[in-house]
C-alpha atoms as one frame of an Amber mdcrd trajectory, in Angstrom:
protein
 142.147 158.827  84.702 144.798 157.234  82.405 145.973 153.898  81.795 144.045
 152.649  78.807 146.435 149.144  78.710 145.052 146.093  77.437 146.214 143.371
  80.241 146.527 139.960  79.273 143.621 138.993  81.398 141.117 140.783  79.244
 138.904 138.828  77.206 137.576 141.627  74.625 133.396 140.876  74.351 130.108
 142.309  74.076 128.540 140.294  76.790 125.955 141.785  79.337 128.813 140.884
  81.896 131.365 143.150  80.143 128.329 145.915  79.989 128.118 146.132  83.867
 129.812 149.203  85.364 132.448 147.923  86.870 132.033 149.098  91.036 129.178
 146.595  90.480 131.349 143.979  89.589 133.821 144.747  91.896 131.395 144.332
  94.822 129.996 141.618  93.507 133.233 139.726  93.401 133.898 140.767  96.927
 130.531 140.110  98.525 130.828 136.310  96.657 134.264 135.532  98.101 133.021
 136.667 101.498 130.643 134.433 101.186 132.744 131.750  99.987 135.271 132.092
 103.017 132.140 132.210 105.683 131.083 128.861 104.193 131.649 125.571 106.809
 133.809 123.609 104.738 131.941 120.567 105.718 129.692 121.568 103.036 131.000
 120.143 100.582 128.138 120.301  97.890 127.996 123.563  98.917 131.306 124.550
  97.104 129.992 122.675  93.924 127.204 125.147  93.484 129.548 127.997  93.944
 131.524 125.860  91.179 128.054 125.887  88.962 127.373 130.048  89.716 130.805
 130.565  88.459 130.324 128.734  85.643 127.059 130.341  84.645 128.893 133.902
  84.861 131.540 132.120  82.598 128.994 131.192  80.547 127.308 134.534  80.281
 130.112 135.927  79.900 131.352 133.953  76.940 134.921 133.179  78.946 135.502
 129.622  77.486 136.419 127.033  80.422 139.517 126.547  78.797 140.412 129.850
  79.548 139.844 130.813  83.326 141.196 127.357  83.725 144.299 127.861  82.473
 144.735 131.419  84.431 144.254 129.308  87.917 147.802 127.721  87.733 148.499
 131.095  89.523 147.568 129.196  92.723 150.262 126.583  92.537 151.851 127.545
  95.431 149.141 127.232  97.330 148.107 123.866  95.934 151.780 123.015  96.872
 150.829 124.487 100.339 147.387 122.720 100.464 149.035 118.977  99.605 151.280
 119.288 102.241 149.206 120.211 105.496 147.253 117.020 105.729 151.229 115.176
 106.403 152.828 117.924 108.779 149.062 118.819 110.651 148.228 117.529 114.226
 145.709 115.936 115.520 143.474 112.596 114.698 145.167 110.412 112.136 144.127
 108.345 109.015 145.699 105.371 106.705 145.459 106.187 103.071 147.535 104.262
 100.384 149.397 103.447 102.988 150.052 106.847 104.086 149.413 108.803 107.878
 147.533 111.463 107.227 146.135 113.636 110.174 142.255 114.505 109.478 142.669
 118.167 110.530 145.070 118.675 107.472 142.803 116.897 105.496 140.163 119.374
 106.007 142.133 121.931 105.959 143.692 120.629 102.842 139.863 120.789 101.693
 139.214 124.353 102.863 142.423 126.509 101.010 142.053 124.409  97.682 138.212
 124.806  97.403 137.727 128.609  99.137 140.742 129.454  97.433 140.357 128.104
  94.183 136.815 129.399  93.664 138.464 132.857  94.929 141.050 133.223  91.871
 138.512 132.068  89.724 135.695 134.936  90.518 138.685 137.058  90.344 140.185
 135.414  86.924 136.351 136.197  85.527 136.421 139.853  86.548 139.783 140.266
  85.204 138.481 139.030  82.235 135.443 141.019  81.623 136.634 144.335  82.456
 139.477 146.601  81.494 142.141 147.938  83.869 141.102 151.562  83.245 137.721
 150.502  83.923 138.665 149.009  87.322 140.254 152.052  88.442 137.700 153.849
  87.839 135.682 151.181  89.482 137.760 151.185  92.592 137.768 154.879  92.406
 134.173 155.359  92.577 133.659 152.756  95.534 135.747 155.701  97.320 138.535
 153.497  97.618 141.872 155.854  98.850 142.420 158.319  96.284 146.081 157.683
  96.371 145.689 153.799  96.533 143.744 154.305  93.173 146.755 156.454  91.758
 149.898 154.228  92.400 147.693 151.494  91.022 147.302 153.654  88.095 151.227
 154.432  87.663 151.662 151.333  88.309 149.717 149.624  85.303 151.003 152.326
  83.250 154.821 152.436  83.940 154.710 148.510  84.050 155.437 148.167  80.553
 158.294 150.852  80.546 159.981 148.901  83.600 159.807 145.679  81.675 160.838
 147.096  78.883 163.704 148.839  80.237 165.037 145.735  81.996 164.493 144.301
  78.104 167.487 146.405  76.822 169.761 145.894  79.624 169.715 141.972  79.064
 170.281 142.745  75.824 173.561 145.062  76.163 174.513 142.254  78.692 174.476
 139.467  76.097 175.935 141.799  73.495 179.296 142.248  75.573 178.944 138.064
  75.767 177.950 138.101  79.440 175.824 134.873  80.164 174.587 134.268  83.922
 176.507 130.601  84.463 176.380 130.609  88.162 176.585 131.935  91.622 179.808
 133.915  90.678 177.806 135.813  88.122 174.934 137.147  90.690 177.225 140.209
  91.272 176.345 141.318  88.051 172.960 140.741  88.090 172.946 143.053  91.464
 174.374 145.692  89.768 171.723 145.494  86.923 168.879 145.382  89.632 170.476
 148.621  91.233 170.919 150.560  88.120 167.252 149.526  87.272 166.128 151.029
  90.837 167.521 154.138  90.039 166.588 154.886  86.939 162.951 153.888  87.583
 163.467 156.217  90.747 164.869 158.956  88.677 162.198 158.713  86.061 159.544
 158.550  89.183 160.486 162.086  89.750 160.519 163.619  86.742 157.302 162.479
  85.783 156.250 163.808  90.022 157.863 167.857  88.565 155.767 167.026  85.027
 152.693 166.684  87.013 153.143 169.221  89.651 153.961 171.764  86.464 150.752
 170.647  85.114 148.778 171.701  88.477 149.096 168.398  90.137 147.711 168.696
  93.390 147.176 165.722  95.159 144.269 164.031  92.766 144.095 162.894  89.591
 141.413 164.332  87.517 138.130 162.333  86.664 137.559 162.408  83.134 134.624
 159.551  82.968 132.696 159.081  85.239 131.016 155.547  85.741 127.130 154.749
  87.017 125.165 151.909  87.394 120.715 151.324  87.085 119.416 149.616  89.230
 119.064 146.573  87.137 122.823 146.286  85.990 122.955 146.370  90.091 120.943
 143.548  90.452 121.768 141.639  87.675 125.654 141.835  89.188 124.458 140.892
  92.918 122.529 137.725  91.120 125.601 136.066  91.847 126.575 137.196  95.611
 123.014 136.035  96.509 122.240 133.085  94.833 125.661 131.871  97.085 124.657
 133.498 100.227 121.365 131.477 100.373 123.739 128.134  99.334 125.868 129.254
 102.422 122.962 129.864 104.860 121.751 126.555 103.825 125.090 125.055 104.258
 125.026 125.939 108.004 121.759 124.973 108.413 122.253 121.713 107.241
């Protein structure tokens, strides 16, 4: 399987994180955020511990803070979200500052920044450990649908050429002195989208006849394959543990 890009999210290292086959990272990840969501957000220490576990991996991993942290502003929107529900929620209401607030969307508030933030981050840390190639193959060996696994793979791989391709348009546009000034110019811009559609369709299906001429059949072949001991197992499910027992002590409590 293909696709040997270097995303952006990829922090190159020689960490025993970056050593773990990546299936066991990817279940990892999963079982923790699980775990995460299933915790009562009235346990609040609770989420600081998560907090602590992802900073150990961070730390084992050699990701400086500096980095994952700056890779969470992809959750704006629903920090934007979050702010918002504990003024337009129902239910029992609070004075703070001077402002109503309604305790329901104060929790709730609570749960999507915490669950969700410590979400992105477990995900920000496995982005940054492992290659895309390796989490295809990953993905692929967790039996995930085999033609899931392949669009994902044309996808990373024909990303570039997209982007690229919508590079040189702009810049034919602003050649011939076009500059977008407003609403009137959006026609334009339509046009560009459209002839962008079609050529990435067009291009879709030549690359389809390349493949099937090359004995495409409906899979792509495996060229590595990927295993895991049973201590890089362990070592990766250190993590989805350690927070299940924090979450079983969270309801207990």
């Amino acid at each position: 399987m293909g696709a040997g890009h270097t995303h952006r999210l990829y922090r190159h290292g020689h960490s025993p994180v970056h050593a773990l086959p990546p299936h066991a990272k990817l279940a990892a990840v999963l079982a923790f955020v699980v775990v995460v969501v299933s915790t009562p957000r009235e346990a609040m220490w609770a989420f600081g511990v998560y907090a602590v576990l992802l900073g150990l991996v961070a730390y084992a991993a050699r990701v400086p803070a500096g980095f994952v942290l700056g890779r969470l502003l992809i959750e704006v929107p629903f920090v934007a979200f979050a702010v918002l529900m504990p003024f337009v929620a129902e239910g029992e209401r609070i004075d703070v500052l001077g402002l109503s607030l309604s305790v329901n969307g104060l929790w709730g508030a609570w749960n999507v920044l915490a669950k969700g933030t410590l979400g992105v981050a477990a995900s920000v840390l496995l982005a940054a450990t492992t290659e895309l190639r390796e989490l295809l193959l990953g993905l692929q060996h967790l039996r995930l649908p085999p033609l899931l696994v392949q669009i994902a793979s044309f996808m990373i791989r024909y990303g570039d050429v997209i982007t690229d391709e919508m590079r040189r348009m702009r810049i034919a546009r602003e050649s011939r002195g076009f500059e977008t000034r407003g609403v009137r110019h959006w026609g334009v811009l339509a046009k560009s989208a459209g002839a962008l559609f079609i050529r990435s369709y067009e291009r879709g299906e030549r690359v389809h006849l390349a493949m099937i001429s090359r004995g495409y059949s409906g899979s792509m072949p495996v060229i590595d394959e990927v295993t895991g001991s049973r201590a890089q197992w362990s070592y990766a499910l250190a993590l989805p543990s350690a927070a299940l027992v924090v979450c079983v002590l969270g309801w207990m409590l």
